[in-house]
Structures are given as structure tokens and as C-alpha cells.
C-alpha positions in Angstrom: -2.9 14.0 -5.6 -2.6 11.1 -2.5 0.1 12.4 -0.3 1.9 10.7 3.2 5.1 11.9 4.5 6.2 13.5 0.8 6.9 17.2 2.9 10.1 17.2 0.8 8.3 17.0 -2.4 4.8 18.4 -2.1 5.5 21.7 -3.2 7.2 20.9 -6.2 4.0 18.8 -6.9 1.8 21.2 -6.4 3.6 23.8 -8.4 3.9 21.5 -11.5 -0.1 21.0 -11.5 -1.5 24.8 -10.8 1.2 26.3 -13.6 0.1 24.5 -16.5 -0.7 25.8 -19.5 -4.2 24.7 -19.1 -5.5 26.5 -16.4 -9.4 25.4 -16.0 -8.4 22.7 -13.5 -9.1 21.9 -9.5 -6.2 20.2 -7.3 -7.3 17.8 -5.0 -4.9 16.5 -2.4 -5.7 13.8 0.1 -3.2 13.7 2.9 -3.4 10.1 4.3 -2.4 10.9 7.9 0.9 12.0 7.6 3.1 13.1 10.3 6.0 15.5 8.8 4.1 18.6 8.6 3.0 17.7 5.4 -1.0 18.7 6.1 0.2 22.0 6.9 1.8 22.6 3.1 -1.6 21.1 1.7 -3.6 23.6 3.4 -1.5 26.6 2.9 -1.8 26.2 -0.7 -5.6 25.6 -0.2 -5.8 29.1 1.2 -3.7 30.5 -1.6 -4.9 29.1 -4.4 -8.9 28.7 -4.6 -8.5 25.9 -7.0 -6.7 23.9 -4.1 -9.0 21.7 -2.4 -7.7 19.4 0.6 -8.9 16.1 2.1 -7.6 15.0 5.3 -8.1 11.4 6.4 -8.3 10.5 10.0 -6.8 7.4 9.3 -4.3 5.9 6.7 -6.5 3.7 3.9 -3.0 3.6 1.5 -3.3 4.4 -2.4 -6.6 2.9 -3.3 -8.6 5.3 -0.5 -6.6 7.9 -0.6 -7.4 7.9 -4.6 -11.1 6.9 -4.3 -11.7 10.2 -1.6 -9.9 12.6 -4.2 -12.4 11.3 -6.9 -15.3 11.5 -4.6 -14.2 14.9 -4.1 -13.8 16.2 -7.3 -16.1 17.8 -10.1 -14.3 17.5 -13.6 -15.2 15.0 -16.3 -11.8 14.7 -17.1 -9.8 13.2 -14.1 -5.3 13.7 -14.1 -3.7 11.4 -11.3 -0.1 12.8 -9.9 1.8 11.7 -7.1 2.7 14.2 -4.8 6.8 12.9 -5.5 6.1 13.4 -9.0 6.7 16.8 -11.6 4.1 17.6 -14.3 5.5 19.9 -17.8 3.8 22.9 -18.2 2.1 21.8 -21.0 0.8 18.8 -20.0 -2.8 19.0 -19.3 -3.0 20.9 -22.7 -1.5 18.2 -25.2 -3.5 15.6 -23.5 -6.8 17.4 -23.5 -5.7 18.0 -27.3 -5.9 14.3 -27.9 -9.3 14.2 -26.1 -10.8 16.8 -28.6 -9.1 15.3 -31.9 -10.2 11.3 -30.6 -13.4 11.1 -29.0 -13.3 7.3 -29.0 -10.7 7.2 -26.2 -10.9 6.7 -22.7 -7.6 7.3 -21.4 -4.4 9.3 -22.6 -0.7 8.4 -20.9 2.4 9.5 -21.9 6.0 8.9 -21.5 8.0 10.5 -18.4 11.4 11.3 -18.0 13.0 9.9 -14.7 14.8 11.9 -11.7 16.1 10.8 -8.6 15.3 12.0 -5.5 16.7 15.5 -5.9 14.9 16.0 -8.7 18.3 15.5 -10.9 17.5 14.1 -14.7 18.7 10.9 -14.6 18.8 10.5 -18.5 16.3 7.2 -18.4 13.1 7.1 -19.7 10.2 5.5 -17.7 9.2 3.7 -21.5 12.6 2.0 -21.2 12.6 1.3 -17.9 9.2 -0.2 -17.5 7.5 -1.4 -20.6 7.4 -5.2 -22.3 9.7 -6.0 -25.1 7.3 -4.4 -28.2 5.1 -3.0 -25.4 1.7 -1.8 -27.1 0.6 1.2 -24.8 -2.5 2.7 -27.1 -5.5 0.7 -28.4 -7.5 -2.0 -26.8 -5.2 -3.0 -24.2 -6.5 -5.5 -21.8 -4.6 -8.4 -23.2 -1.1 -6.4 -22.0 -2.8 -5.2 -18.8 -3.2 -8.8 -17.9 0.3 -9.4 -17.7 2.1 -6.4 -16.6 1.6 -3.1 -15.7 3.6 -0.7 -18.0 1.5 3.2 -17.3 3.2 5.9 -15.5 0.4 6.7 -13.2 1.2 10.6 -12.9 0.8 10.8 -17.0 -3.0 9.5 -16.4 -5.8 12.1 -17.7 -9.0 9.7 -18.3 -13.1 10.3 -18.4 -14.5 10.0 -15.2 -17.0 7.7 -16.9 -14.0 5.1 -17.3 -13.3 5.2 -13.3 -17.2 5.2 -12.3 -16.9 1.6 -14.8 -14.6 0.3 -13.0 -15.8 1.1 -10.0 -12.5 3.4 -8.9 -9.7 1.8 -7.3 -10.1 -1.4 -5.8 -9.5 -0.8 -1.5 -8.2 -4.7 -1.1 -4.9 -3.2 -3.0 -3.0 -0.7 -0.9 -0.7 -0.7 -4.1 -1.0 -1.9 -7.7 -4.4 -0.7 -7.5 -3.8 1.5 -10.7 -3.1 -1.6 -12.5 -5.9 -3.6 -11.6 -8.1 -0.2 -12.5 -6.7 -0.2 -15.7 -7.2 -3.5 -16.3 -11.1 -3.2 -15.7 -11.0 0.6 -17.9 -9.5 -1.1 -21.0 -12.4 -4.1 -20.9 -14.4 -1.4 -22.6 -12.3 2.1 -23.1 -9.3 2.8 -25.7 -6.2 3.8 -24.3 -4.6 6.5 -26.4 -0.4 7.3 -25.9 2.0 10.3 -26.0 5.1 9.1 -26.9 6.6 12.5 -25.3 7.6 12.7 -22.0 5.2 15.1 -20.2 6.0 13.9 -16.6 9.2 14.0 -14.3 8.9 10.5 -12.6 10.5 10.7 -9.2 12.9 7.0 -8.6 13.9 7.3 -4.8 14.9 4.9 -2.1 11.3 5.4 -0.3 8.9 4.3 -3.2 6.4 1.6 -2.1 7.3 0.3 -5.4 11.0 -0.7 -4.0 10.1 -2.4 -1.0 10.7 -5.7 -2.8 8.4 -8.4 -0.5 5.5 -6.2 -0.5 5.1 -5.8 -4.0 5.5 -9.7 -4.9 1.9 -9.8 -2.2 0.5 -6.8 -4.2 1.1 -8.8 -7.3 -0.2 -12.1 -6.3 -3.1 -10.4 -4.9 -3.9 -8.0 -8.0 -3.4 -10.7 -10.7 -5.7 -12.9 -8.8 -8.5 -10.4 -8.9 -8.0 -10.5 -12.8 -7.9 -14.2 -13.1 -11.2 -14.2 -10.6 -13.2 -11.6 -12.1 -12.8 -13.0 -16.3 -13.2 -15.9 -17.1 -12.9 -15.4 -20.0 -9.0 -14.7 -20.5 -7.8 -17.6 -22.6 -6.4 -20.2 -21.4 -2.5 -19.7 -22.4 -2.7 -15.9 -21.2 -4.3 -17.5 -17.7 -0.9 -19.6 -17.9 1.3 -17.1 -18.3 -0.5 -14.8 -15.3 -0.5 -17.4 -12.9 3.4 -17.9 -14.1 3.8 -14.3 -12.5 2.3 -15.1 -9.4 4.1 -18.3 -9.3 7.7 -15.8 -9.6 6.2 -13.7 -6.8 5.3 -15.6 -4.6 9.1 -17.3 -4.8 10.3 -14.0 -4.3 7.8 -14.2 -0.8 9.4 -17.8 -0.4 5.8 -19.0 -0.1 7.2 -22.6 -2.1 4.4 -24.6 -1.2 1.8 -22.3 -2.9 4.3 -21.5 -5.5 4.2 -25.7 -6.5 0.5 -25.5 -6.4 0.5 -21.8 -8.8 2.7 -23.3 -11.4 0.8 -27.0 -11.7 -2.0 -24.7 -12.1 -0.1 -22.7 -14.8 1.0 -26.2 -16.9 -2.8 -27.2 -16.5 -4.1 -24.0 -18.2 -0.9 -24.6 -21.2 1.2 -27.5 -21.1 3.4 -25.9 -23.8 4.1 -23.0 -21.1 8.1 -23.8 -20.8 8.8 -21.5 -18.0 6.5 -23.0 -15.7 7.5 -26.5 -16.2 10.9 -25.0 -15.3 9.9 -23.2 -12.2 8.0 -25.9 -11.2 10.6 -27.9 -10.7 12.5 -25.6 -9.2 9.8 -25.0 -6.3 9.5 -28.2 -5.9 12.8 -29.0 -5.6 13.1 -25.9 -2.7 10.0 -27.3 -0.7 11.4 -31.0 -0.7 14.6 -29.0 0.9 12.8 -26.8 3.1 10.8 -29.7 4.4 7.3 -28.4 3.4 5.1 -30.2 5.6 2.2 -29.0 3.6 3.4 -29.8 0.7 4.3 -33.5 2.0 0.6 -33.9 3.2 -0.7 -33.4 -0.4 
């Protein structure tokens, strides 16, 4: 459980994990240097609860290192992600564990979650709705759908260790979208099972990383390139259609001249790729207006 600044939710967090129904578990939370007495929670549950183990970083290395210290630390084949803003059910450990015992092909089980705001209030959505593709696929062999988008509720994650150690944990050149690009890697040679259930309350409030809009579009652009980089073997219209992402982000970062450049690249992997040919000329368009003198010298 990586935690910074989540004081207001923590407990609720930690409460969520230690009452479940399955109860031969250990808690790790990694506090990434935060500053609103937050620490202090942590290690009053450690001292109440011998399962609670804390990490305290001297300095703040975001998701990925927060993530990668709480698996160093911890002893379980089995490893279950939640962020500290996020609610387990009581019973979730024990259906997923469940799945573990009746499939022993699979690699990792997610589920469904319910989402609530930020006072924990039901807000009637599901994060299935919310999140996944049109005819989203979320159980099988799954790298094909990892490539474009990433459609797993992180807090509903219980996966082998093995599957982490493969894919060498969470990549630290993401301070977010690392979970993606981990999954990615896991489902080149691990099934992905699915409860369709919801056994997580997924917290939506105005201080998720995953609302601060700009940053994201450069966690995207940087994660899908470290998928196009590492196989080269994606074909060639699914490399068209992930470089058409980073093409939309980095619009969104108004980066046109590389955003010209991404979609040329995207037509030159599949010239039947329609969107691109359309965004293409949108860009290019925008960095004629915006006088891109970078653009102008090529």
C-alpha cells in the first residue's frame, strides 16, 4: 500500500485490508515522504497489528519505488496492490485466492470496483463502465489490449510474485502508469483471470494523479513508448494505432511538432489507419499556425 499525503484516507485503507475474510495476510505500507502526519497513522497500526509492516522513504521516488520497496519488503507468493485512497470488501482476498486454487494457469486475478467520491459516498458508477474499451476483454491472454489502453483497477490486483519478478516490478522511469506498463510485460507470458463482481471501493477525487490532465498525456507518451521499444514484434497496424495515442497526447501537451512527426510514423506503420491521416493534418495545420520553427527546418 504506497501512501503520500492520503492522512484522510489511510485508515479506512488499512481497515479494509486487515478485516478480510482471509486473514493469513501481511500489510505493507510505504509512506513516500509525506508531510500530513500521515507516517504517524502507518506506524501506529504497525504497533497494533503485528501483520502491519511499514516502510518509510527518505525521499519521494512516486508509484513505481514506492511499489517496488513494498515488494522488496514483502514475503507472500501471492502479492494484492491497494492504494491507500482505495476500500477493499471483506471478502475480497478470499474469492480471489478461490480463483487461484480452481485455475492454476493464471497469473493474475482483477475484478470490478464500484466507484465513491471522495467521502467515500457510492457514486452508482462502475469502474468497468467508466474505464474499459468498447467489448473490453479483461481475462485471457491480454497483451494485445494492454498495448492500447490500460483498463485494470489497480487496487483489485492479487498476482504471483513470479509474474512481478518477470517483469522485473514496476518500471522507476514511470512515476505513474507504471501499473500498465507492468501489466503489459506480465501478460507476455501470464493469463489474466476476471471477477466480474465489484470487490473494491475505487476512490474518484479531485487530488488523483490520474486527473492532473498534462501529466498523464507525458506518462502516456512515455509508457507506450517503452512498449513500442521493448517488442518488436507488435504488428504493424497495432504499432499504428499506439503511436496514434501518443500522437493524441502529446496534442493534449501541445508538443505539435512531435505530434506531426508521431502520426507520419503512425500512417507509415498502416496507411489504412484513418484517424491518423486525420490528426495528421490537423497537427500540421496547428504547427504551420504556431510557427513551428522545427517543424519548418525539416
Amino acid at each position: 500500500m504506497p501512501s503520500y499525503n492520503y492522512a484522510r484516507y489511510l485508515t479506512a485503507s488499512i481497515e479494509s485490508v486487515l478485516s478480510q475474510s482471509h486473514h493469513n495476510l501481511e500489510l505493507i505500507i510505504i509512506d513516500d515522504c509525506s508531510t500530513d502526519g500521515s507516517q504517524d497513522i502507518a506506524d501506529r497500526w504497525s504497533r497494533q497489528d503485528g501483520r502491519v509492516i511499514t516502510v518509510f522513504h527518505k525521499r519521494n521516488t512516486g508509484l513505481s519505488g514506492a511499489r517496488n520497496s513494498g515488494l522488496a519488503a514483502a514475503s507472500g507468493d501471492l502479492i494484492a496492490l491497494c492504494d491507500a485512497d482505495d476500500i477493499w470488501k471483506k471478502n475480497k482476498l478470499e474469492v480471489q485466492v478461490s480463483q487461484f486454487c480452481r485455475h492454476s494457469d493464471l497469473g493474475v486475478v482483477h475484478s470490478d470496483a464500484h466507484i465513491i467520491d471522495g467521502s467515500g459516498n457510492l457514486t452508482g458508477q462502475r469502474y468497468s463502465l467508466e474505464f474499459h474499451g468498447r467489448h473490453q476483454k479483461c481475462s485471457g491472454n491480454l497483451f494485445r489490449q494492454f498495448c492500447l489502453r490500460n483498463f485494470v483497477c489497480n487496487s483489485t490486483v492479487l498476482l504471483r510474485r513470479e509474474c512481478l519478478d518477470y517483469a522485473g516490478g514496476f518500471d522507476p522511469r514511470l512515476r505513474s502508469l507504471e501499473d500498465w506498463v507492468c501489466w503489459a510485460r506480465i501478460s507476455r507470458k501470464y493469463l489474466f483471470g476476471y471477477v466480474e463482481d465489484p470487490l473494491v471501493l475505487y476512490r474518484v477525487h479531485q487530488t488523483n494523479l490520474s486527473r492532473q490532465v498534462s501529466a498523464m498525456a507525458g506518462f502516456r507518451v512515455t509508457a507506450i513508448g517503452l512498449l513500442l521499444d521493448q517488442y518488436e514484434d507488435i504488428p504493424r497496424p497495432l504499432r499504428s494505432k499506439m503511436l496514434y495515442s501518443v500522437g493524441v497526447a502529446q496534442m493534449e501537451l501541445a508538443d505539435w511538432t512531435a505530434a506531426v512527426k508521431t502520426f507520419r510514423g503512425a500512417i507509415g506503420e498502416d496507411v489504412f489507419n484513418v484517424r491518423s491521416w486525420v490528426r495528421w493534418g490537423q497537427t500540421l495545420l496547428e504547427c504551420r499556425k504556431q510557427d513551428c520553427r522545427e517543424f519548418v527546418k525539416n
